[in-house]
MMTF fields as JSON, N, C-alpha, C and O atoms, coordinates in Angstrom:
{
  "mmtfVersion": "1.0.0",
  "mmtfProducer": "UNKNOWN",
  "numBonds": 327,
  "numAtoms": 328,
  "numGroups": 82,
  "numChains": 1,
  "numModels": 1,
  "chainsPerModel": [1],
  "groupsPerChain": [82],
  "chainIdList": ["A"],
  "bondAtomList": [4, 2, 8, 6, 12, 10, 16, 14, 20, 18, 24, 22, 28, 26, 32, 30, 36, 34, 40, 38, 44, 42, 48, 46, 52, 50, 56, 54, 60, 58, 64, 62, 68, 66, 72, 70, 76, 74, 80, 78, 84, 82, 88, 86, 92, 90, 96, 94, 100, 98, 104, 102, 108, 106, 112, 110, 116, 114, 120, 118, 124, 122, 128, 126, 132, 130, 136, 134, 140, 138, 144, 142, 148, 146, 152, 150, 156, 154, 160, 158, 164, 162, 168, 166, 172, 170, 176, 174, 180, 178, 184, 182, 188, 186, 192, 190, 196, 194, 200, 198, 204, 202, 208, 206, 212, 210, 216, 214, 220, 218, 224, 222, 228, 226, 232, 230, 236, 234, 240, 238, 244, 242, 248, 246, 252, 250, 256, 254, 260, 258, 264, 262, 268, 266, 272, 270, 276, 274, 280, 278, 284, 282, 288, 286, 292, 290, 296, 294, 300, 298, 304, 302, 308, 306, 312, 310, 316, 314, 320, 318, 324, 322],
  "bondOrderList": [1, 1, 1, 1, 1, 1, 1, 1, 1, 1, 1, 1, 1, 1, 1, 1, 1, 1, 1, 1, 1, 1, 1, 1, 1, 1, 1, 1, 1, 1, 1, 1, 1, 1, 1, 1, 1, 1, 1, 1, 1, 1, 1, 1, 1, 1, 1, 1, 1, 1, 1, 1, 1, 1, 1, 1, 1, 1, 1, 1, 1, 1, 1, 1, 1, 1, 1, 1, 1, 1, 1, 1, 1, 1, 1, 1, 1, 1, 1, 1, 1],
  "groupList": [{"groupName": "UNK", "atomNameList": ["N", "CA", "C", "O"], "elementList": ["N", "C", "C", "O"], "formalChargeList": [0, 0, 0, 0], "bondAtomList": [1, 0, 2, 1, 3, 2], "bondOrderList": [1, 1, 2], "singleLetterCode": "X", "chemCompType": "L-PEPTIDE LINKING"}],
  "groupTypeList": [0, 0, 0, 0, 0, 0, 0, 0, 0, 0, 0, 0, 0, 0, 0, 0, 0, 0, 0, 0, 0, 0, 0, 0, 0, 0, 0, 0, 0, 0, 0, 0, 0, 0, 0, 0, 0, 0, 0, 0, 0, 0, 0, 0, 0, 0, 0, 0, 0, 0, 0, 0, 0, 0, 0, 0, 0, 0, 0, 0, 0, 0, 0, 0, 0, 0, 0, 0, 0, 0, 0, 0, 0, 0, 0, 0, 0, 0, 0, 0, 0, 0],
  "groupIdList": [1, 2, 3, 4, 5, 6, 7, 8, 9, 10, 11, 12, 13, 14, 15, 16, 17, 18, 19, 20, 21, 22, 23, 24, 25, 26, 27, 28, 29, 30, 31, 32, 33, 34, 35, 36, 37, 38, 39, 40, 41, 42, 43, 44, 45, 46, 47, 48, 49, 50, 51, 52, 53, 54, 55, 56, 57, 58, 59, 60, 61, 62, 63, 64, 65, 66, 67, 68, 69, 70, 71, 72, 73, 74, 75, 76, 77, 78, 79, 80, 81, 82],
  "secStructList": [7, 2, 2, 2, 2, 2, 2, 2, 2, 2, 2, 6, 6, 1, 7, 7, 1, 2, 2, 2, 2, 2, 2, 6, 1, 7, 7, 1, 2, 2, 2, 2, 2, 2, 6, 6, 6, 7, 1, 7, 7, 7, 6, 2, 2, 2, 2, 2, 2, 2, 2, 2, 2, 1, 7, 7, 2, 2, 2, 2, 2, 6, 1, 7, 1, 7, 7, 1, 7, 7, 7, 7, 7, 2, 2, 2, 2, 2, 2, 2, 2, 7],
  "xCoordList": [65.132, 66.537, 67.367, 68.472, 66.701, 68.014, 68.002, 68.899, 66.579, 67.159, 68.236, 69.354, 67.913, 69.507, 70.644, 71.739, 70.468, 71.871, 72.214, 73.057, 71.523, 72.087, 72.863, 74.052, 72.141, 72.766, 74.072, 74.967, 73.971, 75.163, 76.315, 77.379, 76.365, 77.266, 78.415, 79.62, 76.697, 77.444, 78.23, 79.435, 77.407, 77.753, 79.682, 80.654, 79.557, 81.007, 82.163, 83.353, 81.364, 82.94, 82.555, 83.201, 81.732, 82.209, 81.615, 82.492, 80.346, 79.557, 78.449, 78.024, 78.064, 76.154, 75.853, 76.548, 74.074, 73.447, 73.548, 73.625, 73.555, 74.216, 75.262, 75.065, 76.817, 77.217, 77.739, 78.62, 76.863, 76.434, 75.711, 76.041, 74.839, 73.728, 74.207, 73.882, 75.717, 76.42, 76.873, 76.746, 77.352, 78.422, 77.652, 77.988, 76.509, 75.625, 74.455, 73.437, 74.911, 73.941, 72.552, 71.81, 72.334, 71.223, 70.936, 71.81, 69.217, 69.561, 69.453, 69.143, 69.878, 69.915, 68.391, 68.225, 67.27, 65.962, 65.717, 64.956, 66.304, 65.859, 66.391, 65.936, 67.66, 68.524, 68.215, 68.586, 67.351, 66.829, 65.753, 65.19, 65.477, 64.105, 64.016, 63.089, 65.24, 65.596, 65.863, 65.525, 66.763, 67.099, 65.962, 65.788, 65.061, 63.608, 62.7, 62.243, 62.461, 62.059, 60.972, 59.862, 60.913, 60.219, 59.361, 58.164, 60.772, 60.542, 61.563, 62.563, 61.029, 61.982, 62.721, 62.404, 64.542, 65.824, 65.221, 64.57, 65.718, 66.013, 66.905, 67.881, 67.096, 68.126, 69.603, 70.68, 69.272, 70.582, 70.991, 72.197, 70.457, 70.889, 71.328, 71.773, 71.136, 71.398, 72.636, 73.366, 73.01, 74.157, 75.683, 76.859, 75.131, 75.882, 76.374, 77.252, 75.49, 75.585, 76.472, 77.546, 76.376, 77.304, 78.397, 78.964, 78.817, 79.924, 80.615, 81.657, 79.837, 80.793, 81.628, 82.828, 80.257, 80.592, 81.417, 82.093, 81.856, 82.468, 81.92, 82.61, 80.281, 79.491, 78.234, 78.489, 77.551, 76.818, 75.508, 75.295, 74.505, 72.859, 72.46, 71.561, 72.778, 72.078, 72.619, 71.67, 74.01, 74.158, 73.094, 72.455, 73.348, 72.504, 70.936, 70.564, 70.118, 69.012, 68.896, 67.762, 70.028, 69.79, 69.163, 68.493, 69.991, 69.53, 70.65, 70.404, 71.615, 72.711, 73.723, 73.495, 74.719, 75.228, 76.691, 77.685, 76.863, 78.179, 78.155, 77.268, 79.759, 79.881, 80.647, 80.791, 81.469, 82.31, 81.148, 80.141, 81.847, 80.603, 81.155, 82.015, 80.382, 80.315, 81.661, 82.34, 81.841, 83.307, 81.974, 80.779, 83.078, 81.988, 82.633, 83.864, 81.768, 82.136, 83.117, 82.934, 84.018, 85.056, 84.098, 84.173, 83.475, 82.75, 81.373, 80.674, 81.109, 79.776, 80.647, 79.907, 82.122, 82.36, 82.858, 82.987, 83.061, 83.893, 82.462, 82.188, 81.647, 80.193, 79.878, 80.015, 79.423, 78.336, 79.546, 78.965, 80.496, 81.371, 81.267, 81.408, 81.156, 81.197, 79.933, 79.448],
  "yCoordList": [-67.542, -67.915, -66.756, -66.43, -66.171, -64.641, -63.742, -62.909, -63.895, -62.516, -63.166, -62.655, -64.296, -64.528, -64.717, -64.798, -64.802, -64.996, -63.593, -63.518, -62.065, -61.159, -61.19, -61.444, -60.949, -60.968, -61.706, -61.298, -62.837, -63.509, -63.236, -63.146, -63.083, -62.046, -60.792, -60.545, -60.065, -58.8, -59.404, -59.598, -59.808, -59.807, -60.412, -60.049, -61.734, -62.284, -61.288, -61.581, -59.682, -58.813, -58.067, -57.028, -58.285, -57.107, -56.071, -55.3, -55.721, -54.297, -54.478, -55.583, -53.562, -53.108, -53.164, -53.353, -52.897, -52.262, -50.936, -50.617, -50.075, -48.853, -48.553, -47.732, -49.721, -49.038, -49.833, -49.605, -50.506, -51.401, -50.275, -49.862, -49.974, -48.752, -48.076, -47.81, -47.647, -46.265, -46.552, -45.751, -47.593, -48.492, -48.277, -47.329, -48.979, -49.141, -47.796, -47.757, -46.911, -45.203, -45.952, -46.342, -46.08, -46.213, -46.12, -46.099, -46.027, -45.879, -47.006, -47.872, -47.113, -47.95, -48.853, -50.053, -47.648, -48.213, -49.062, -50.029, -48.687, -49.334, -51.106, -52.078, -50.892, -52.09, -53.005, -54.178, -52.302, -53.911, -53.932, -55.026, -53.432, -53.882, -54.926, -55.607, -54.829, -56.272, -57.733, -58.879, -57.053, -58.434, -58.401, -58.17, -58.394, -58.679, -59.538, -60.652, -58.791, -59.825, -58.497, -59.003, -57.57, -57.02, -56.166, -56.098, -55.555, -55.291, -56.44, -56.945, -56.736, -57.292, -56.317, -55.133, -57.226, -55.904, -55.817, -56.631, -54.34, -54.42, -54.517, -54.188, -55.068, -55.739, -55.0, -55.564, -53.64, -52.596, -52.82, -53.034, -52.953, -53.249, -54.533, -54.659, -55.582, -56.794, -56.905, -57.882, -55.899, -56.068, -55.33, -55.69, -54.355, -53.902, -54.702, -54.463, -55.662, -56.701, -57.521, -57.455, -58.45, -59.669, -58.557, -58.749, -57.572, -56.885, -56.887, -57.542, -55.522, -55.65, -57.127, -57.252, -58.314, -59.425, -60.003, -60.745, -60.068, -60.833, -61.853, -62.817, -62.052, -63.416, -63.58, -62.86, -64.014, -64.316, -63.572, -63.552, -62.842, -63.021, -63.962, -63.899, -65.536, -66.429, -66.562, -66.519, -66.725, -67.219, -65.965, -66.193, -64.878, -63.739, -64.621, -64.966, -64.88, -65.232, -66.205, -66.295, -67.551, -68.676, -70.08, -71.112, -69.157, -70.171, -71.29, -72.473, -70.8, -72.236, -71.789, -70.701, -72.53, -72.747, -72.573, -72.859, -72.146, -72.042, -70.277, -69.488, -70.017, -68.449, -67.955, -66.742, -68.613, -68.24, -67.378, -67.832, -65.829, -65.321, -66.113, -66.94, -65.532, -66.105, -65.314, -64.529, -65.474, -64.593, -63.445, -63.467, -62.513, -60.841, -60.295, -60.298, -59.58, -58.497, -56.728, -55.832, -57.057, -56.193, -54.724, -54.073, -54.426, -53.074, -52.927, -51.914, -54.21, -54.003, -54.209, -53.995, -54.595, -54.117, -52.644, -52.068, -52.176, -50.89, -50.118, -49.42, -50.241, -49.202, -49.377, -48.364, -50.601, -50.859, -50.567, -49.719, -50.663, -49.841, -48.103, -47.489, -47.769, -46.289, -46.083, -44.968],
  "zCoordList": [-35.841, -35.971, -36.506, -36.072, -37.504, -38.233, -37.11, -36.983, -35.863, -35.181, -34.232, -34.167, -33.487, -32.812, -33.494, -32.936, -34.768, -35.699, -35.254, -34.361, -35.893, -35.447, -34.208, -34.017, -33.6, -32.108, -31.698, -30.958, -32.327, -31.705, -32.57, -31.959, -33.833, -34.543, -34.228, -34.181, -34.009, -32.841, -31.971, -32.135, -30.763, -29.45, -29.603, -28.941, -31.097, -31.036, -31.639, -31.757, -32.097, -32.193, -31.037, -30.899, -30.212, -28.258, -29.062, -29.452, -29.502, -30.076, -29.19, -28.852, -28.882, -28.405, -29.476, -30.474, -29.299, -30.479, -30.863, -32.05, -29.883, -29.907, -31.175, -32.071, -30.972, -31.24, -33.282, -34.111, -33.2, -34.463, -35.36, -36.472, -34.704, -35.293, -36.238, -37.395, -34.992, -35.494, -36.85, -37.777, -36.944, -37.599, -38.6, -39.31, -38.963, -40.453, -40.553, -41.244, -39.762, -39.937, -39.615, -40.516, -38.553, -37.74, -36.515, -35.648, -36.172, -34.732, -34.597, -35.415, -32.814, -32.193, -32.261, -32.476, -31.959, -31.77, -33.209, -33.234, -34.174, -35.495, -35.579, -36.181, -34.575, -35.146, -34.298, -34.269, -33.434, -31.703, -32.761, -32.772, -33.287, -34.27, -35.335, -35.775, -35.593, -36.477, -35.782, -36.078, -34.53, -33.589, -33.202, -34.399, -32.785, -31.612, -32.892, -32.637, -34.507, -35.126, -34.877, -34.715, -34.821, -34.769, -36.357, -36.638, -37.221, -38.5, -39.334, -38.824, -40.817, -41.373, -41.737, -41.853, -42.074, -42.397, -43.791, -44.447, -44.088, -45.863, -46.27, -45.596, -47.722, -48.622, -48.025, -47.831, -47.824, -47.724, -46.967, -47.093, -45.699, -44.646, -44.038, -42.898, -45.022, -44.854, -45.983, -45.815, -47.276, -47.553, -46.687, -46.754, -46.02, -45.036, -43.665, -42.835, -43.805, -42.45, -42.878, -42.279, -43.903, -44.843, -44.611, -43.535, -45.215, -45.35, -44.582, -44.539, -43.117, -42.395, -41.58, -41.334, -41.246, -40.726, -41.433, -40.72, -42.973, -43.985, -43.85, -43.517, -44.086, -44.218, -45.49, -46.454, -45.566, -46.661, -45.972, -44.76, -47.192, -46.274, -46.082, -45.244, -46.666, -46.697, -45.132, -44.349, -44.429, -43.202, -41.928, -40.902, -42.601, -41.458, -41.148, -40.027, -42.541, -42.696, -42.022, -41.551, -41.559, -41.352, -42.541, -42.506, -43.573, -45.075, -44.589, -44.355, -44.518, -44.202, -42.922, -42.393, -42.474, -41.087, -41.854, -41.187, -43.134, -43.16, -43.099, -43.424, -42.442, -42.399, -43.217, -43.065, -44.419, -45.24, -46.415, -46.959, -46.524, -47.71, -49.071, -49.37, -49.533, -51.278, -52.045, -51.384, -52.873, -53.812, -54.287, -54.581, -54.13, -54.304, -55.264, -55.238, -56.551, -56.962, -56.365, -55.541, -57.307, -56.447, -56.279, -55.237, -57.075, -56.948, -56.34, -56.302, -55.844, -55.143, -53.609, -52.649, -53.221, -51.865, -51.938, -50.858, -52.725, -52.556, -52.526, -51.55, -53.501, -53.431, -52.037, -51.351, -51.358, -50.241, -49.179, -48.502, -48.735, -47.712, -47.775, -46.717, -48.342, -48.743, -47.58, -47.386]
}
């Protein structure tokens, strides 16, 4: 279920993986690696995901079906955008 969550994420802002990759400093080959279910993501890369999507890890993970993120520390968005 979290790897089609990825996917359908993306696919609903019009990105490849390509160009997602770029987006969170990765390759491409790394990031079909998360959608396929192939490696699990790490934490970093799953706070970069909530971010850019403006969603929770719990919704990436498929912990819950809501997409509103949680209220965030103002300095853990300004650090993890950087």
């Amino acid at each position: 279920m979290t790897y089609q969550r990825l996917r359908d994420l993306r696919e609903d802002v019009d990105l490849t993986q390509t160009q997602l990759a770029k987006i969170i400093n990765m390759s491409q080959t790394g990031y079909s690696q998360y959608e396929t279910g192939t490696n699990d993501i790490p934490t970093k890369i799953l706070i970069k995901l909530a971010l850019f999507y403006d969603t929770s890890i719990d919704y990436i993970l498929g912990l819950t079906d809501i997409k509103t993120p949680y209220k965030r520390k103002k300095d853990l968005v300004v650090n993890q955008k950087n």
